[in-house]
N, C-alpha and C positions, 0 to 999 in steps of 0.2 A: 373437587378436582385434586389432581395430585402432584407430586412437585415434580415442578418445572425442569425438563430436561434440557430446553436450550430459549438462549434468548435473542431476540433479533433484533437489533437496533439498527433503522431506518431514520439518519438526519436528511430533511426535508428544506427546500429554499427555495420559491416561485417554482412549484410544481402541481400548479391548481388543476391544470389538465390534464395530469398523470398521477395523483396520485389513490386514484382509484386499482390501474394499472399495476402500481408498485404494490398496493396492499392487496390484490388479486397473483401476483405474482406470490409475496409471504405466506398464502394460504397453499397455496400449490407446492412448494417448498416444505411446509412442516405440517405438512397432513401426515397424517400417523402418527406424530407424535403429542408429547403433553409439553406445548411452548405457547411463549406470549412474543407478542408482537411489540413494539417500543417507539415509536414515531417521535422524532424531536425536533418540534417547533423551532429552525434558526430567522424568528423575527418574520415569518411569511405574514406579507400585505394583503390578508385576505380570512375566513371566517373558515380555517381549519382546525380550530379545536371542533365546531362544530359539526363542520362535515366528516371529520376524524371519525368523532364519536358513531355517527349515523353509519359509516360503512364499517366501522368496529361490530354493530349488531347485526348487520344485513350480512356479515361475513364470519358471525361468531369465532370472531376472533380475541382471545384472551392479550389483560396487555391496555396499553394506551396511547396517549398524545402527551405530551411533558413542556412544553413552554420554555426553551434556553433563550429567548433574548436575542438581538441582533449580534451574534457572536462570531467566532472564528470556526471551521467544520468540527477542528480537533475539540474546541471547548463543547460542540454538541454529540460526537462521541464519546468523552468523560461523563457527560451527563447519560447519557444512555447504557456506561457504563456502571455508573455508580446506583441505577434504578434497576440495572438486574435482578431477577432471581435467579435466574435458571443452572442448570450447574457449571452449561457452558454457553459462553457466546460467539455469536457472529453478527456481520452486518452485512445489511443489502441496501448500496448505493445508486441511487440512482443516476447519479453522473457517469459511472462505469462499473455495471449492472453484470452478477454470474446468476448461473443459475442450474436445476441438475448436478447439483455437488450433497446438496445437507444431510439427505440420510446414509448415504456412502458414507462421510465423514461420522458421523456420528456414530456408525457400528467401528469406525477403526478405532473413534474419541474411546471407545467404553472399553478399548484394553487397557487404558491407562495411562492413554495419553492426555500431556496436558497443550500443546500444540498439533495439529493438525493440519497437513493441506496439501491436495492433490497432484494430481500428474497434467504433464504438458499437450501431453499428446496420446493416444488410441495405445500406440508401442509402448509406452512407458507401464503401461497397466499390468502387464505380466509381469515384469520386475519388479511391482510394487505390489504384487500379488506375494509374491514369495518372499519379501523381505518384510513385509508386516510380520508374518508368521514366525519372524525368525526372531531369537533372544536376542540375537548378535544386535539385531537393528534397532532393540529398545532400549540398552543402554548405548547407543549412538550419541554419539554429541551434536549439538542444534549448532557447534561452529562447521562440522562438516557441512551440513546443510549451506549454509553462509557462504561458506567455498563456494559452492556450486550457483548460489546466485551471484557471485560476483563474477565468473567464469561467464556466465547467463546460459547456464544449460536447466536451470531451475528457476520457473516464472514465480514470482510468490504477488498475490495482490489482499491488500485489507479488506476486500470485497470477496474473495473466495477463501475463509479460514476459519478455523473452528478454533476455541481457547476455553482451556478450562479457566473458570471465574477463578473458585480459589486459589489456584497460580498468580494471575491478575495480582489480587488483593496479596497476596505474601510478597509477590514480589514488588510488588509498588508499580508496575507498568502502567502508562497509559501515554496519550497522544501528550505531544509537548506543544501548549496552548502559546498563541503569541507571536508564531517563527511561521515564515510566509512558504517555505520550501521543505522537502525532503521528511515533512512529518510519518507518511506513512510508511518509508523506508528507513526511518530511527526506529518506528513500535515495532515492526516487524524483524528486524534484528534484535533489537532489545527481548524480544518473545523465543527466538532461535537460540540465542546466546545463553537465556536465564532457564531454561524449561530443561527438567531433568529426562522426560522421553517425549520427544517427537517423531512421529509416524507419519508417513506420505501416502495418503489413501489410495486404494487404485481405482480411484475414480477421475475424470477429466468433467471439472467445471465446464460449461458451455459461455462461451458469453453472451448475453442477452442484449448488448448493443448500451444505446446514452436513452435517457430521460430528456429529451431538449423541453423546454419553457416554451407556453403557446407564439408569445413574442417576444424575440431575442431584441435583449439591451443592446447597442452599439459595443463592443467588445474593446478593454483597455486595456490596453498593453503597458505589464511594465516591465521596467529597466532601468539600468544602471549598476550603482554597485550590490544593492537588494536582491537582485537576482544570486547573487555569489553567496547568499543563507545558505543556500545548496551544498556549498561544498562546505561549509561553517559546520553545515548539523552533520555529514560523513566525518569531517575531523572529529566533531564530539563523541560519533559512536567510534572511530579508531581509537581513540584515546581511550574509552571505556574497555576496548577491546584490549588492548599493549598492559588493562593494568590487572583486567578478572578476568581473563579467558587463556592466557597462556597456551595457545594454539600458537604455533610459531609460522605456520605456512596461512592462518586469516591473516596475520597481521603483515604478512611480507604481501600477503593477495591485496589487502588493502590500501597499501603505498606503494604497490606497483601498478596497481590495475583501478581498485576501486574510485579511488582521489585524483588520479590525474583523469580519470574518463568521465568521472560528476565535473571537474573544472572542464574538460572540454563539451562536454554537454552545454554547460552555460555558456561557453563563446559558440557552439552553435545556433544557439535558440535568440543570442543576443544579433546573431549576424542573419536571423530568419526574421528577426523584427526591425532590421532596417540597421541597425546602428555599426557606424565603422570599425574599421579594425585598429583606428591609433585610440580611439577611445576607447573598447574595448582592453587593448594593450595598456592605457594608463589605470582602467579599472581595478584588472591583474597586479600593476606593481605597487599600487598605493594597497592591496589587499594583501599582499602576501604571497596571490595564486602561483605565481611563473614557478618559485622554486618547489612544488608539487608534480608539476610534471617529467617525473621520474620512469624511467622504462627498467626492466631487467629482463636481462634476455629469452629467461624462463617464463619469466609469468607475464610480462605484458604481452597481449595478443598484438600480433603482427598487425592488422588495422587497426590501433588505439598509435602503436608507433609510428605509422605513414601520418595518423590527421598528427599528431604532436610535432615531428619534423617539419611536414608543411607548416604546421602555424608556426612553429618557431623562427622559421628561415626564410619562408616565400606569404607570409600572413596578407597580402594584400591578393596571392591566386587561393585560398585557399577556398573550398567551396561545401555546403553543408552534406553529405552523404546522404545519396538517395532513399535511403531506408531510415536514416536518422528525418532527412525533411519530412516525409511521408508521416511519422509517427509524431511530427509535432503538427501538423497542419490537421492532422486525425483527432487533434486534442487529446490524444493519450501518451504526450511525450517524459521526457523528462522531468519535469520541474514537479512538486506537489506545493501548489498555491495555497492560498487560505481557503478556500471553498473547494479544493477538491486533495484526495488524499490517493490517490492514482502513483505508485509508484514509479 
């Protein structure tokens, strides 16, 4: 065989009755290509090294199963990262699953990109036709990019992205093991931020939907001040941001927009799990949070300043935004928990 052009790391956790699925899915994905496949064991209560192996041969698929341990997701993407070969990677989640992206991606990866990832929408494809093609676009800076996710005109998920390894490795990237919230929205900046060309393939990832588990656990909710890691790990990459990126309009984007809409993300998701708003409110001031909620009149969008006034001023009417409810009760909201990296 020959070397490996992409690797795909798939962490796994009570998905006995899917994960034939997911590894039917990897072969569909990197057909045509020379890639391995990467499954990582987090602690599953059940005999899938062996079954692993069996649909590994029935699917000749290059690649393995790797054993992490009852871990955190980010420590079983480390491990899947640190068993790459390939020259570049991605992952396929099956908690919030793309699909229809990888060889798009990968003919933009082989100009020279060491980050990679697609468009939003059908429309976005002709403009990301013509700016692949252009120089102008390859020495772009991955803080532009940044901009535009924090605006949210640029979806970006760890589930649809392409990374060149050696980048990875030079630059020390990887998930931050330990931290219950906002992991896979730190790696993903941290990749935009540090990557000397990033290109926007013009391709649109599909999404493939969730993986559910044949029998759902009773589902626990947590809260309190824990939940507020969220806006902890945005401070960390702001900080990182104010001190090696010298972008002067991320880092005004970031403490007008980015920080106060992660702290109100968390009082919304804490007011969709029940809890009030004077506890909430004392959450806030023993954290820190209240003095983050900064507006400017350029860059905060107009709805990030209506929910902050409400909270500030009427916090006992204030009520969770239909579009913000809808995408927490979908389970692809805000928060990136320890088992799931969903930005």
């Amino acid at each position: 065989m020959g070397q490996v052009q992409v690797s795909m790391i798939i962490p796994v956790q009570d998905e006995q009755g899917n994960i034939d699925e997911i590894l039917e899915q990897a072969v569909r994905e990197t057909r045509g290509m020379c890639a391995e496949v990467i499954v990582v064991d987090m602690g599953w209560k059940g005999p899938l090294l062996q079954k692993g192996y069996q649909l590994y041969q029935e699917k000749q698929l290059r690649g393995g199963v790797v054993r992490n341990g009852d871990a955190d997701l980010a420590s079983a993407m480390n491990t899947g990262l640190q068993r790459a070969q390939g020259e570049f990677v991605t992952f396929l989640l099956p908690k919030d699953r793309y699909q229809e992206y990888l060889a798009g991606y990968l003919q933009t990866a082989l100009q020279g990109a060491d980050v990679v990832f697609g468009c939003m929408n059908a429309s976005g494809v002709r403009a990301a036709e013509r700016r692949v093609n252009s120089t102008a676009v390859k020495s772009q800076r991955g803080a532009d990019f940044a901009c535009e996710m924090i605006r949210g005109t640029l979806l970006l998920s760890p589930g649809a992205i392409l990374l060149r390894r050696s980048f990875l490795e030079k630059e020390r990237i990887h998930f931050r093991e330990g931290v219950h919230y906002g992991v896979g929205e730190e790696f993903l900046f941290r990749c935009l931020l540090s990557a000397d060309t990033v290109l926007q393939s013009p391709t649109v990832p599909v999404h493939a939907g969730t993986c559910e588990p044949p029998a759902q656990a009773p589902s626990t909710t947590i809260t309190g001040k824990e939940i507020f890691d969220f806006v902890d790990t945005m401070i960390r990459v702001y900080d990182w941001v104010r001190l090696e990126c010298r972008h002067e309009e991320l880092v005004r984007l970031f403490r007008y927009q980015k920080l106060p809409e992660t702290v109100m993300q968390c009082v919304e998701q804490l007011l969709f799990e029940g809890m009030g708003q004077r506890y909430i409110r004392d959450c806030m001031k023993q954290g820190g949070y209240e003095r983050l909620l900064e507006a400017d009149r350029r860059l905060t969008s107009p709805e990030l300043k209506r929910r902050m006034q409400v909270w500030k001023h009427l916090p006992w009417l204030y009520r969770v935004p239909e579009k913000h409810y809808e995408s927490i009760t979908k389970g692809r909201g805000y928060l990136c928990r320890k088992n799931s990296v969903s930005n």
